[in-house]
N, CA, C and O atoms as a DFTB+ gen file, in Angstrom:
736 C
 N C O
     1  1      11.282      26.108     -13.503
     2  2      10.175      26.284     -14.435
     3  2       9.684      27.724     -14.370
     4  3       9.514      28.322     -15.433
     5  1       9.417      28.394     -13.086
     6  2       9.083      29.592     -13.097
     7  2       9.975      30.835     -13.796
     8  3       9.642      31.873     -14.367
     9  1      10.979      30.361     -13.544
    10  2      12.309      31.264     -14.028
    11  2      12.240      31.192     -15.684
    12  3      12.445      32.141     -16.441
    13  1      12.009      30.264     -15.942
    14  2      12.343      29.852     -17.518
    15  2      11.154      30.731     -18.507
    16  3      11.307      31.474     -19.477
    17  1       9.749      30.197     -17.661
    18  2       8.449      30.854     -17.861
    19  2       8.706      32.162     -17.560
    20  3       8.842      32.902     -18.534
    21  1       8.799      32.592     -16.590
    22  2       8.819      34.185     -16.421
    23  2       9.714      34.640     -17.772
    24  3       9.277      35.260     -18.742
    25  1      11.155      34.136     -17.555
    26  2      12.339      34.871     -18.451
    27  2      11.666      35.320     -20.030
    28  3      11.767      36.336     -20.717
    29  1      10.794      33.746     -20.235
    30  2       9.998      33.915     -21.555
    31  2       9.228      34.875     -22.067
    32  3       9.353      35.596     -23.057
    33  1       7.766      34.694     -20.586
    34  2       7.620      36.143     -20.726
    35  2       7.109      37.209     -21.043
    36  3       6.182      37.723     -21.669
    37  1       8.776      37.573     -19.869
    38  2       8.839      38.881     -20.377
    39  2       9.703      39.197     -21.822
    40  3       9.693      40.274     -22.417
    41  1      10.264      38.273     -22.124
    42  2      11.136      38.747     -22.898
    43  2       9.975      39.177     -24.226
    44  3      10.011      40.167     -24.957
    45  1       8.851      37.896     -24.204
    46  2       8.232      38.680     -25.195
    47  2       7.260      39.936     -24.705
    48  3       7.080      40.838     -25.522
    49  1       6.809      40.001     -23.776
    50  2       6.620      41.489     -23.599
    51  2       7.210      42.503     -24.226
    52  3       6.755      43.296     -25.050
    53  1       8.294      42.398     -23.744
    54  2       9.237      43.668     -24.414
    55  2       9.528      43.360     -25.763
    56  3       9.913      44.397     -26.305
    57  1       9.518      42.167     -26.756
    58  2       9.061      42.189     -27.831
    59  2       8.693      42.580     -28.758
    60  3       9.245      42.876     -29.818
    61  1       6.660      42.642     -28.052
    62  2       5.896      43.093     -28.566
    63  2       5.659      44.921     -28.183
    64  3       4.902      45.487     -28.971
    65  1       6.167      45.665     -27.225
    66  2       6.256      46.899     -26.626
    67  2       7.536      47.394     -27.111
    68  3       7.626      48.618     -27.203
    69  1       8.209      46.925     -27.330
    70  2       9.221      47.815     -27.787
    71  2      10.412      47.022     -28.685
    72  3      11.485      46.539     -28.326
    73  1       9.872      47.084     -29.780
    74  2      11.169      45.750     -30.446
    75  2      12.277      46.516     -30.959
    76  3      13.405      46.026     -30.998
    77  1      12.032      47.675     -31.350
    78  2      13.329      48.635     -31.353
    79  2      14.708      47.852     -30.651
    80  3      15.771      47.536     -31.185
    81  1      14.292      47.697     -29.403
    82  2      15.154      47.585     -28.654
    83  2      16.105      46.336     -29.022
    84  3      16.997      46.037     -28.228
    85  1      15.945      45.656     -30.126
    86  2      16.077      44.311     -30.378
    87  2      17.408      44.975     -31.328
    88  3      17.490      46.087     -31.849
    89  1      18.343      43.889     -31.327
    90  2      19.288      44.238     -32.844
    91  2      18.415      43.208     -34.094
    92  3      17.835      42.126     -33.996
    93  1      18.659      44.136     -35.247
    94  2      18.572      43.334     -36.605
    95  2      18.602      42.039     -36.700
    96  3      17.871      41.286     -37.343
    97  1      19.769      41.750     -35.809
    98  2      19.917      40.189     -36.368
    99  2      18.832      39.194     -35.960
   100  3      18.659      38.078     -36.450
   101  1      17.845      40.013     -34.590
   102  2      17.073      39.153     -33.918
   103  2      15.367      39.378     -34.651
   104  3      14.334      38.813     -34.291
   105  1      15.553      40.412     -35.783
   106  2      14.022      40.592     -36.110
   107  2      13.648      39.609     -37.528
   108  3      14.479      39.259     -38.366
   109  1      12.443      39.340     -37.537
   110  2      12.259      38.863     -39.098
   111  2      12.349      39.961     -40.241
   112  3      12.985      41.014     -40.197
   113  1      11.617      39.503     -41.205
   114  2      12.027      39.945     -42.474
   115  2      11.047      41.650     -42.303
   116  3      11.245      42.627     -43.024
   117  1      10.332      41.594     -41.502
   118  2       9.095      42.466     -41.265
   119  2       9.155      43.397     -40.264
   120  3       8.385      44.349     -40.134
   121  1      10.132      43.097     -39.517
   122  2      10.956      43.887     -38.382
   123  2      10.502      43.202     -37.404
   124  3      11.461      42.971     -36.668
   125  1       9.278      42.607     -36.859
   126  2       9.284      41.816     -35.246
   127  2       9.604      41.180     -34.838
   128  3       9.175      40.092     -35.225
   129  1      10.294      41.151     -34.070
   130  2      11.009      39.844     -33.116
   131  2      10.148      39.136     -32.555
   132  3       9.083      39.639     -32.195
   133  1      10.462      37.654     -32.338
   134  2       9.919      36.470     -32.332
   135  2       9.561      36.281     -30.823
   136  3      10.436      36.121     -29.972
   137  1       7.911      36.313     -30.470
   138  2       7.745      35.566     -29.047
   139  2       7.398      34.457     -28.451
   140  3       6.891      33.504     -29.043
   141  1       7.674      34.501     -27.090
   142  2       7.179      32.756     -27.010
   143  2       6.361      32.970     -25.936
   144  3       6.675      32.586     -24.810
   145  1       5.225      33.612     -26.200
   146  2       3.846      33.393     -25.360
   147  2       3.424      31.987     -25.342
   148  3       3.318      31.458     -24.235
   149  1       3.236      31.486     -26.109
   150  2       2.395      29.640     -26.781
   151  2       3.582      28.946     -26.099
   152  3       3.307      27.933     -25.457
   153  1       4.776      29.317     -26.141
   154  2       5.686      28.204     -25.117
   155  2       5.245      27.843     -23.644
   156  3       4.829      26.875     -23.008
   157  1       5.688      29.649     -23.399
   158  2       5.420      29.693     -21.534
   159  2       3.612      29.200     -21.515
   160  3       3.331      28.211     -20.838
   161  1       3.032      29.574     -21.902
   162  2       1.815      29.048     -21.636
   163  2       1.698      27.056     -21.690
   164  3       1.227      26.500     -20.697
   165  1       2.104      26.306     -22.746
   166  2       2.031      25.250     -23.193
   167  2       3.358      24.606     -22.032
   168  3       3.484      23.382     -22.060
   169  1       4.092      25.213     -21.274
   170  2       4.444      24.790     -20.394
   171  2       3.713      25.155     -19.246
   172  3       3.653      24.176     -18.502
   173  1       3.374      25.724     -18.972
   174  2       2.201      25.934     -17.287
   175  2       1.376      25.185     -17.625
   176  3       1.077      24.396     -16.729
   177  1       0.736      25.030     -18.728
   178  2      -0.332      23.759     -18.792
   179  2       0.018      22.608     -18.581
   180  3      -0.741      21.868     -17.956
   181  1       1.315      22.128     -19.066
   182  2       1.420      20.795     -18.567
   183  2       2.607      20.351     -17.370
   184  3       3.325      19.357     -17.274
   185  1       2.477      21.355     -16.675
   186  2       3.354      21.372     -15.249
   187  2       1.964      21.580     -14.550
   188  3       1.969      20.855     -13.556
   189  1       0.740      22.280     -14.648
   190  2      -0.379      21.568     -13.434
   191  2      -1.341      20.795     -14.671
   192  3      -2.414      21.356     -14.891
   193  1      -1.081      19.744     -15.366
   194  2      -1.703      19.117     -15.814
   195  2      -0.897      17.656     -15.511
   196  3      -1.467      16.600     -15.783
   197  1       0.483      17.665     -14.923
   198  2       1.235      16.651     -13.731
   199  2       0.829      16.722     -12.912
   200  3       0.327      15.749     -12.350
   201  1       0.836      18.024     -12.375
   202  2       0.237      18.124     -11.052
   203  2      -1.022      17.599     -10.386
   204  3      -1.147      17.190      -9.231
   205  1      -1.926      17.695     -11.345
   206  2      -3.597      17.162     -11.611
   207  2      -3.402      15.761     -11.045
   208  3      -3.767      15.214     -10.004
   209  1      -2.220      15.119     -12.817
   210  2      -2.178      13.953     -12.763
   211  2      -1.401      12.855     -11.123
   212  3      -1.478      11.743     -10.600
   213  1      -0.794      14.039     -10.990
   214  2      -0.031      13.385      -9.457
   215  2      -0.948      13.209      -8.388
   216  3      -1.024      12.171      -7.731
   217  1      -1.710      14.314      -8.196
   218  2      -2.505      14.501      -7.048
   219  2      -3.986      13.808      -7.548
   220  3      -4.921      13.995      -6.769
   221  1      -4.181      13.273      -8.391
   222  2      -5.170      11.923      -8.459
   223  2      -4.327      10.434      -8.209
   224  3      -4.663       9.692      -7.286
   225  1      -3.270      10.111      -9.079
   226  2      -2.836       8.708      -8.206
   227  2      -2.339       8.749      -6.539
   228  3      -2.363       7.759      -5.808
   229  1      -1.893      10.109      -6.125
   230  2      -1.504       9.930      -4.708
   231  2      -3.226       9.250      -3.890
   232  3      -3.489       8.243      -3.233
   233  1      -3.808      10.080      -4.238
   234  2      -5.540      10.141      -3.889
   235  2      -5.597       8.392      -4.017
   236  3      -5.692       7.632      -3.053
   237  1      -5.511       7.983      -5.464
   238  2      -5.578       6.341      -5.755
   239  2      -5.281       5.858      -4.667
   240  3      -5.988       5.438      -3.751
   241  1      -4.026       5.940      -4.809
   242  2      -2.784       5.418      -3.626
   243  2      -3.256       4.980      -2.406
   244  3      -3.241       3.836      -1.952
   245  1      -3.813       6.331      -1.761
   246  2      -4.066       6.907      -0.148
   247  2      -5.419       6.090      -0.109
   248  3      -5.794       5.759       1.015
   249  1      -6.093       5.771      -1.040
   250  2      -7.368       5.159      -0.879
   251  2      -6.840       3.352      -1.034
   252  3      -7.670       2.691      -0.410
   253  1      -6.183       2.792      -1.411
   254  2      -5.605       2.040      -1.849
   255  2      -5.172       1.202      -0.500
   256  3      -5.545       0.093      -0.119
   257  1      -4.468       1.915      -0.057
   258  2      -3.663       2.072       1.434
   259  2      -4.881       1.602       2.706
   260  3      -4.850       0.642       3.477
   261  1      -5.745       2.516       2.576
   262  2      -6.911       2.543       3.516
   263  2      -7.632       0.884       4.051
   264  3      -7.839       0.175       5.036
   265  1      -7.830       0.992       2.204
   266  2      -8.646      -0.219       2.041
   267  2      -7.600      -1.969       2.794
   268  3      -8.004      -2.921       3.462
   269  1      -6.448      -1.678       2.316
   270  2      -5.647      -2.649       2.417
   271  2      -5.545      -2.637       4.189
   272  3      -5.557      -3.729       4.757
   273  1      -5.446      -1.366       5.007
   274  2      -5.489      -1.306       6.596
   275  2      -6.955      -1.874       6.795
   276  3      -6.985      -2.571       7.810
   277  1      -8.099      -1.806       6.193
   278  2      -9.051      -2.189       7.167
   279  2      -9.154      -3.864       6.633
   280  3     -10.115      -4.533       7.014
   281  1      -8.442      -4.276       6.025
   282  2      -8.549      -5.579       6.088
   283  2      -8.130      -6.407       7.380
   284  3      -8.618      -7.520       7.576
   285  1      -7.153      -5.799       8.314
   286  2      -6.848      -6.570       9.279
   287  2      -8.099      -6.004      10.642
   288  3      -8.881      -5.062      10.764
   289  1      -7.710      -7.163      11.441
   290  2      -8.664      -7.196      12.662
   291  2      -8.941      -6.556      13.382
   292  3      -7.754      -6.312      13.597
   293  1      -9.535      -5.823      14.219
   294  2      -9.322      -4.997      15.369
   295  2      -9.140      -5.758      16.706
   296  3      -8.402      -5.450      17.642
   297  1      -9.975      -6.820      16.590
   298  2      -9.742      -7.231      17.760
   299  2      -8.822      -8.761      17.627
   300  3      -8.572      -9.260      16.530
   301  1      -8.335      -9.450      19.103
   302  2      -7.865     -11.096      18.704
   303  2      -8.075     -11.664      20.154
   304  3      -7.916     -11.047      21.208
   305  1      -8.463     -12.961      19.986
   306  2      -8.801     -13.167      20.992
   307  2      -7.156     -14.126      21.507
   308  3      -6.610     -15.053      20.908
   309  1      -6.853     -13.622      22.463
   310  2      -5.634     -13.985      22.990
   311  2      -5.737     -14.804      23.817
   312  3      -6.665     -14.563      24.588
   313  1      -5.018     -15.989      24.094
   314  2      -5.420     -17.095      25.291
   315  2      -4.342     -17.235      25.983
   316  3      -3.254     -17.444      25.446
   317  1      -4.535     -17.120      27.488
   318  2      -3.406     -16.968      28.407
   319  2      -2.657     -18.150      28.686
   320  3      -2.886     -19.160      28.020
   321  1      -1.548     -18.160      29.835
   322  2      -1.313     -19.202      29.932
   323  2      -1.667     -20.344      30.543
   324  3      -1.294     -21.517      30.581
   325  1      -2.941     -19.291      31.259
   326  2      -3.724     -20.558      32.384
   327  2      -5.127     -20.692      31.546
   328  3      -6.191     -20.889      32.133
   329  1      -5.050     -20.591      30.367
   330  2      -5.962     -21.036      29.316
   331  2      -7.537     -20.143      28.922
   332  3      -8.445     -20.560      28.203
   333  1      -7.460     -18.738      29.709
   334  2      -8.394     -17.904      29.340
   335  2      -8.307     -17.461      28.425
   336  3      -7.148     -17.292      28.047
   337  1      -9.536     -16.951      27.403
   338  2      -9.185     -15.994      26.639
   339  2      -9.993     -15.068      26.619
   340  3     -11.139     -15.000      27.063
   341  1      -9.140     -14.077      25.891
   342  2      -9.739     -12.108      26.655
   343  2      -9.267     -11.367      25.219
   344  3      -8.150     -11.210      24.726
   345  1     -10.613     -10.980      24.766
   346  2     -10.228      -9.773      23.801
   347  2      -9.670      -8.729      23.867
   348  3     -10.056      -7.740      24.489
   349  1      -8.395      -8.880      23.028
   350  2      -7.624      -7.150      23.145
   351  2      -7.149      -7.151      21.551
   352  3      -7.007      -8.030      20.701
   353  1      -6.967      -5.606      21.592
   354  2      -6.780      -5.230      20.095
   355  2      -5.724      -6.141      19.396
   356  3      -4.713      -6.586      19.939
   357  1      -5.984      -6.280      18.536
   358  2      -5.085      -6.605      17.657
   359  2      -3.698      -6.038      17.613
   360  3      -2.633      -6.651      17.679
   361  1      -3.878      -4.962      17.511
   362  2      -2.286      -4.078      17.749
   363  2      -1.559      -3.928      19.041
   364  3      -0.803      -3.016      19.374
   365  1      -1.988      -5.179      19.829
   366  2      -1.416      -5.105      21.195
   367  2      -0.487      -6.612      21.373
   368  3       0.393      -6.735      22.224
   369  1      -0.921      -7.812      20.294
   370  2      -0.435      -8.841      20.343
   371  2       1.241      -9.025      20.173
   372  3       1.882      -8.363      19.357
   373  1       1.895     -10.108      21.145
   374  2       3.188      -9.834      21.016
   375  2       3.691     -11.343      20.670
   376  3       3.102     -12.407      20.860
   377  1       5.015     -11.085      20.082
   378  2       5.515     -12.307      19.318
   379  2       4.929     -13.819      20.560
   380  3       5.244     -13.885      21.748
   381  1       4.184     -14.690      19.914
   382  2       4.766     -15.999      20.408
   383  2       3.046     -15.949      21.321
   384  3       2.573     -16.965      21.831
   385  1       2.555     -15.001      21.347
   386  2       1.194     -15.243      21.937
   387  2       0.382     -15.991      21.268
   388  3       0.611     -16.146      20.068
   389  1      -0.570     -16.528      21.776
   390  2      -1.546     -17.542      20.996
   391  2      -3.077     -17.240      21.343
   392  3      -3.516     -16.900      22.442
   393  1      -3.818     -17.448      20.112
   394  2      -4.995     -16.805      19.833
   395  2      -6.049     -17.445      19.185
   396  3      -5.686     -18.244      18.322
   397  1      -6.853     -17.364      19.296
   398  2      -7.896     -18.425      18.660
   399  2      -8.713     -17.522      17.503
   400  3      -9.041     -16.335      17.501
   401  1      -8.862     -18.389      16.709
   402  2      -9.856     -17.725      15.295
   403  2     -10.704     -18.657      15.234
   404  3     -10.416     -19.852      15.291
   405  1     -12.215     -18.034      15.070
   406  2     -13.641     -19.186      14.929
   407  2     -13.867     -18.428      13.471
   408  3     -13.310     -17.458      12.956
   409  1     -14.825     -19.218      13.083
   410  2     -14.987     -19.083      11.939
   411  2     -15.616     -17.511      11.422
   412  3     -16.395     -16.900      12.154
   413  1     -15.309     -17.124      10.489
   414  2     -16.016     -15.367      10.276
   415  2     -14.720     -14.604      10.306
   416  3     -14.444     -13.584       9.674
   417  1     -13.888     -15.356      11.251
   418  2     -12.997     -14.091      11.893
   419  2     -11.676     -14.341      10.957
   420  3     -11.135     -15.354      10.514
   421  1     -11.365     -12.677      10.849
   422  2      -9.900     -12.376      10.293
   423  2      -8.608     -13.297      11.044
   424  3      -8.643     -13.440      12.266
   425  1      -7.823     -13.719      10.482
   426  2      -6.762     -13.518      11.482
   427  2      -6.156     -12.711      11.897
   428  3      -6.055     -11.714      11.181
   429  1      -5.555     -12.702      13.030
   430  2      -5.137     -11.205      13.768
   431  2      -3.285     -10.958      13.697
   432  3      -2.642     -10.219      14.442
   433  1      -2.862     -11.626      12.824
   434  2      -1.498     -11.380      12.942
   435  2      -0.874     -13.084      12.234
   436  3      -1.468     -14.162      12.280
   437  1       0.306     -12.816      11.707
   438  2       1.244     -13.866      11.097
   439  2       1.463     -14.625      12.057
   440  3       1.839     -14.203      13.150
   441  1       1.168     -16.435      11.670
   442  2       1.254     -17.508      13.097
   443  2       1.873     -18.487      12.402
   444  3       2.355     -18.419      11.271
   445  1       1.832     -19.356      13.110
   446  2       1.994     -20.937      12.739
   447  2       0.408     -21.211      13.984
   448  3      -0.068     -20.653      14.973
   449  1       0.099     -22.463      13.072
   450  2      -1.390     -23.247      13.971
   451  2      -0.990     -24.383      14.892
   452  3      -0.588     -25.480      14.506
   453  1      -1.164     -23.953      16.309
   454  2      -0.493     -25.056      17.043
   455  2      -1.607     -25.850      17.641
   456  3      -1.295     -26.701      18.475
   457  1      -3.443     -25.614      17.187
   458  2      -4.019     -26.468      17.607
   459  2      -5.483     -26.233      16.491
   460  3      -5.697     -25.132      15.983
   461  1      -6.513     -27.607      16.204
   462  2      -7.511     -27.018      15.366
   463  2      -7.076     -27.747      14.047
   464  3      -6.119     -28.486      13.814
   465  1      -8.363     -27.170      13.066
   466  2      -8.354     -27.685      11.978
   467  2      -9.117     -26.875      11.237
   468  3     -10.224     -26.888      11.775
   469  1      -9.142     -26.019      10.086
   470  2      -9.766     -24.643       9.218
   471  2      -9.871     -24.752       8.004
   472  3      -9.167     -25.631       7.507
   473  1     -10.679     -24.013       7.145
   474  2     -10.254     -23.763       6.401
   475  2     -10.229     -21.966       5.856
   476  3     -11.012     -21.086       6.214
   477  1      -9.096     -21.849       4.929
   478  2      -8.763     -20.145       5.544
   479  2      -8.948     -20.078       3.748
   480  3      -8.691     -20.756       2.753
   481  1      -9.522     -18.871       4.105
   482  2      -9.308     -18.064       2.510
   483  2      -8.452     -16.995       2.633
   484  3      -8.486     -16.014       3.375
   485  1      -7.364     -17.490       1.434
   486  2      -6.164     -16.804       1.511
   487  2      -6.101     -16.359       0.316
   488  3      -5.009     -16.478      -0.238
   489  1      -7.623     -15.489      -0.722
   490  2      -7.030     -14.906      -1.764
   491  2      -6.907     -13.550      -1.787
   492  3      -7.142     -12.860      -2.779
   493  1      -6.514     -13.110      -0.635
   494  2      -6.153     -11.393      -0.096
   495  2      -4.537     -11.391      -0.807
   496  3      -3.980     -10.413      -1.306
   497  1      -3.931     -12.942      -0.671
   498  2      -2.396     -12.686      -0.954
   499  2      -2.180     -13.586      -2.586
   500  3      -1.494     -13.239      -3.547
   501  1      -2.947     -14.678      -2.441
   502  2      -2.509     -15.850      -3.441
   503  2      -3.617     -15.004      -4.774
   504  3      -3.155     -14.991      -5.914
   505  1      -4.845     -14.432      -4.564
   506  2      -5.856     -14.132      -5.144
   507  2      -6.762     -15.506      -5.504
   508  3      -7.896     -15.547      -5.981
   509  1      -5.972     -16.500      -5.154
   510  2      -6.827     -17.951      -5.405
   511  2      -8.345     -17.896      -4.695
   512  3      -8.269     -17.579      -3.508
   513  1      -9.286     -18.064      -5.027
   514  2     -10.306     -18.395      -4.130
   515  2     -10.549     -19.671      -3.439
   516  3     -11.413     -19.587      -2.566
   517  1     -10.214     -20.398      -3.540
   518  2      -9.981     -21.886      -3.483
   519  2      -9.573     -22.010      -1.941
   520  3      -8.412     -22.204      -1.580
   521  1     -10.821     -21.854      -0.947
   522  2      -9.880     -21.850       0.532
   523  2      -8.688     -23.142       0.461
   524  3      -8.522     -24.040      -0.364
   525  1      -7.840     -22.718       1.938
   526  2      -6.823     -23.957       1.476
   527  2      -7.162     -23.910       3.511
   528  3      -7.532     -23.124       4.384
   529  1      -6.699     -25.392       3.329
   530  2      -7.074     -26.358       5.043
   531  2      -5.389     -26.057       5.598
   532  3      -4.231     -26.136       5.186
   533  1      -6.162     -25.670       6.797
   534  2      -4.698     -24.891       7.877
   535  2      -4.761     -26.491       9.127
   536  3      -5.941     -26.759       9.354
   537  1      -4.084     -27.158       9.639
   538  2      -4.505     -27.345      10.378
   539  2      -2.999     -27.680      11.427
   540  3      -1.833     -27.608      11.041
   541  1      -3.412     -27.990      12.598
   542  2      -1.724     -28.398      13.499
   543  2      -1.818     -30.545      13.512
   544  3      -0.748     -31.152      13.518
   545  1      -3.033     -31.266      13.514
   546  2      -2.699     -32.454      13.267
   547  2      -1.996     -32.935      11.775
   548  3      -1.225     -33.893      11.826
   549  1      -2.234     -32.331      10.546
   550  2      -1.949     -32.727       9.740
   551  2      -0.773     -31.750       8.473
   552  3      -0.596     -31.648       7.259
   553  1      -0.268     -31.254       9.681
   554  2       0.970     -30.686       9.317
   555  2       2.175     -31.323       8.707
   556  3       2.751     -30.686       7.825
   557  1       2.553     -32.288       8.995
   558  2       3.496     -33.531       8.159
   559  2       5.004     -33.157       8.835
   560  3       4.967     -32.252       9.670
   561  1       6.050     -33.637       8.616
   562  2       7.531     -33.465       8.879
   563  2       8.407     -32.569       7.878
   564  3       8.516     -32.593       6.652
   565  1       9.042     -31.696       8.963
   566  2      10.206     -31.042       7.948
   567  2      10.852     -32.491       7.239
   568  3      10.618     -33.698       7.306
   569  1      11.748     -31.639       6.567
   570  2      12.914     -32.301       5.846
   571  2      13.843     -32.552       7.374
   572  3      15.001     -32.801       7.039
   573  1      13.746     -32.561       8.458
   574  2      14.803     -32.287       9.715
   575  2      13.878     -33.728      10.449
   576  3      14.575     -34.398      11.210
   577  1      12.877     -34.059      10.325
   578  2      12.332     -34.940      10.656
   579  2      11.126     -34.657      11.656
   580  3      10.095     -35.291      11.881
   581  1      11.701     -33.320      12.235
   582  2      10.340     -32.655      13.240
   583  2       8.930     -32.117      12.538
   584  3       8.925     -32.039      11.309
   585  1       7.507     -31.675      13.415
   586  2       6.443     -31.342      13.085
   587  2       6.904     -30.208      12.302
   588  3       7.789     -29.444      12.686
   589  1       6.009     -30.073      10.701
   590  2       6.294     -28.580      10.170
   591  2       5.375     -28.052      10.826
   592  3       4.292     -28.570      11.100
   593  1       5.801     -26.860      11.152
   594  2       4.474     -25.867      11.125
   595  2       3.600     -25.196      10.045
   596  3       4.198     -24.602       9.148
   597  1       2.250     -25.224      10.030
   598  2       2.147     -24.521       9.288
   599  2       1.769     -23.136       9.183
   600  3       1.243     -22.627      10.173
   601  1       1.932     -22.502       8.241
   602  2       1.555     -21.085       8.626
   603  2       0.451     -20.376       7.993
   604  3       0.021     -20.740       6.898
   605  1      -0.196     -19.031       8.852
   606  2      -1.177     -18.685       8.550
   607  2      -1.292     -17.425       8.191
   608  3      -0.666     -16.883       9.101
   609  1      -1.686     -16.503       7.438
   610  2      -1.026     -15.005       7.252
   611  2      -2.247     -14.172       7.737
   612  3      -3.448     -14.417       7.624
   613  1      -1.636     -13.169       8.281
   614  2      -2.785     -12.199       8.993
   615  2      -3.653     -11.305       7.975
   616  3      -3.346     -11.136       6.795
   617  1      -4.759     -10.769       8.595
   618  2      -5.885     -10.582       7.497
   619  2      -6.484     -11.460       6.774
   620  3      -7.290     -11.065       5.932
   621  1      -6.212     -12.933       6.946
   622  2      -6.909     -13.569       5.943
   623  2      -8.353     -14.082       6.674
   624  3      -8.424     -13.635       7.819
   625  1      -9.183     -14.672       6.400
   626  2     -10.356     -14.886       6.402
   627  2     -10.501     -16.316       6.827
   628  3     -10.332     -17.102       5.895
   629  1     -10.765     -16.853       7.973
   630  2     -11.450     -18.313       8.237
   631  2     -12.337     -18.435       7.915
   632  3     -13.130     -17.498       8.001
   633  1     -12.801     -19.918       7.239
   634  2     -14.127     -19.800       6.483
   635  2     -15.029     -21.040       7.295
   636  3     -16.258     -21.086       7.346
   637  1     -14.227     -21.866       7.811
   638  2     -14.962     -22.854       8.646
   639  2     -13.455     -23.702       9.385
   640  3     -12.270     -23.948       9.158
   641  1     -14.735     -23.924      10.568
   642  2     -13.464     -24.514      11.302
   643  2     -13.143     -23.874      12.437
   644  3     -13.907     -22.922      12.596
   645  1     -12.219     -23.992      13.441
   646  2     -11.962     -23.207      14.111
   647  2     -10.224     -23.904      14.712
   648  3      -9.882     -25.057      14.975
   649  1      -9.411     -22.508      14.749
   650  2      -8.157     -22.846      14.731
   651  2      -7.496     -21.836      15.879
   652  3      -7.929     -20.694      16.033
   653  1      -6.202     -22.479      16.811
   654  2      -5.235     -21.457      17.590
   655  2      -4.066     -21.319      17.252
   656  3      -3.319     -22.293      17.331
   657  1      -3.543     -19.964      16.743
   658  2      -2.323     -19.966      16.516
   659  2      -1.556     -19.011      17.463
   660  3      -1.872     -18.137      18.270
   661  1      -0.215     -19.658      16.931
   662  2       0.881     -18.668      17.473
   663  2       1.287     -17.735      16.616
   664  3       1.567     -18.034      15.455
   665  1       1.352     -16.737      16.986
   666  2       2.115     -15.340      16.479
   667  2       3.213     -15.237      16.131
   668  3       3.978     -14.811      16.995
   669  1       3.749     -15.522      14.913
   670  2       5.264     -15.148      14.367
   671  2       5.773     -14.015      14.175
   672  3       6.892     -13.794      14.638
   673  1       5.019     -12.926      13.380
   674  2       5.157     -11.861      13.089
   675  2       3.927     -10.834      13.812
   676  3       2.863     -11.312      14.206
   677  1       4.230      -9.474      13.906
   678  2       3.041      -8.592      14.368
   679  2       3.541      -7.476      14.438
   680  3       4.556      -7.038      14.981
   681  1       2.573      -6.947      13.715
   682  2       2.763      -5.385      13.665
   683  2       3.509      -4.959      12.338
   684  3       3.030      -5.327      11.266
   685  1       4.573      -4.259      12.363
   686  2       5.133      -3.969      10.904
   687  2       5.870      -5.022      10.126
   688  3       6.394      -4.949       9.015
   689  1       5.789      -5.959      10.927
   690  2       6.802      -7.595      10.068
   691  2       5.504      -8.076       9.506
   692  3       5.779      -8.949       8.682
   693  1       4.230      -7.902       9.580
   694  2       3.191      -8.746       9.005
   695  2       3.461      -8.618       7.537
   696  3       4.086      -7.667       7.069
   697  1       2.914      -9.722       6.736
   698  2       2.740      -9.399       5.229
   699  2       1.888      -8.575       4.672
   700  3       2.148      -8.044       3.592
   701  1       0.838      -8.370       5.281
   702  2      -0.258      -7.260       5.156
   703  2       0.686      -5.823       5.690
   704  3       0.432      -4.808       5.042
   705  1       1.447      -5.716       6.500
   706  2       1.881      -4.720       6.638
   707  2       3.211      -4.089       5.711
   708  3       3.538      -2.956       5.356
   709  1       3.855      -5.648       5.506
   710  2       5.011      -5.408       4.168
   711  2       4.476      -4.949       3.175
   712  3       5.325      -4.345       2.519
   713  1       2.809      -4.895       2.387
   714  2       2.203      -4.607       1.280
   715  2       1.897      -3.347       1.703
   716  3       2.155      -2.431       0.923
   717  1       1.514      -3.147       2.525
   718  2       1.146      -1.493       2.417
   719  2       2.056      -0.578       2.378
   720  3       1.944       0.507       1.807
   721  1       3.560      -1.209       3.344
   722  2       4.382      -0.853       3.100
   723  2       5.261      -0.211       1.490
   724  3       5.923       0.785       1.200
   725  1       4.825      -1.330       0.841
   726  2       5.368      -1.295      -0.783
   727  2       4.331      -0.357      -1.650
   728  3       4.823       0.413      -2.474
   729  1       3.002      -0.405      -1.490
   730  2       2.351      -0.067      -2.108
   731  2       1.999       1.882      -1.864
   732  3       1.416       2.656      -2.624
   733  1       2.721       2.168      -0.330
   734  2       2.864       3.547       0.127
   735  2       4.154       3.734      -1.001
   736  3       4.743       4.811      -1.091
């Protein structure tokens, strides 16, 4: 673009300064040769008038992004195997750990519910408002004949109830993290 713009120009510079220099065949009927000031200009305008336009949706974007990270938890309450539980960040939880959510609280990562009964608002993903009931008694049978699990997606919102799950996914496998992923 600069090359093209510059080449332009100057060419009409020298044009308008010295058209002599031009052969016949290149002048009008009046002797001046033809410039393209209104080009090169009408192109720099709309090479930073992209630019404008780029560097406001990145901005969108980056704000976009933000909003979608502070939806998940900071903290989760993790329960050991001798049945304590001890707050640690969220970004510390590892596959297959189990964690309890009371009501208010985010979930802290992608589970299945292996104890409890909730109800979760899940319109961060479905946009439904319509909480939907998580629970581990009334989970029903695969098609295989065993307990399904059911599952719970991280960032979403418990609205009553109180439920423990296990951790399927965490960290960049979350679905909250696949979306930001897509949406970067």
């Amino acid at each position: 673009v600069s090359l093209g713009v510059g080449a332009a120009w100057l060419y009409s510079v020298v044009a308008v300064l010295a058209p002599g220099l031009f052969p016949s065949g290149m002048r009008a009927m009046d002797g001046r040769v033809g410039t393209y000031f209104e080009a090169a200009a009408v192109i720099i305008t709309l090479v930073l008038l992209g630019q404008v336009l780029e560097l406001r949706a990145r901005d969108q974007t980056s704000g976009a992004i933000r909003t979608l990270l502070d939806l998940s938890p900071a903290t989760a309450h993790r329960i050991g195997a001798d049945g304590t539980e001890t707050d640690v960040p969220a970004a510390e939880l590892q596959l297959g750990d189990r964690c309890r959510v009371r009501p208010g609280e985010k979930v802290p990562a992608d589970g299945t519910v292996v104890d409890g009964h909730a109800y979760v608002d899940e319109s961060m993903i479905t946009g439904e408002s319509k909480p939907v009931v998580r629970s581990a008694a009334g989970s029903g049978k695969s098609a295989a004949g065993t307990a399904a699990a059911v599952p719970v997606t991280g960032a979403t919102v418990l609205l009553k109830g109180n439920i423990v799950i296990r951790a399927t996914q965490v960290g960049g496998d979350t679905v909250l993290a696949q979306i930001v992923a897509m949406v970067a």
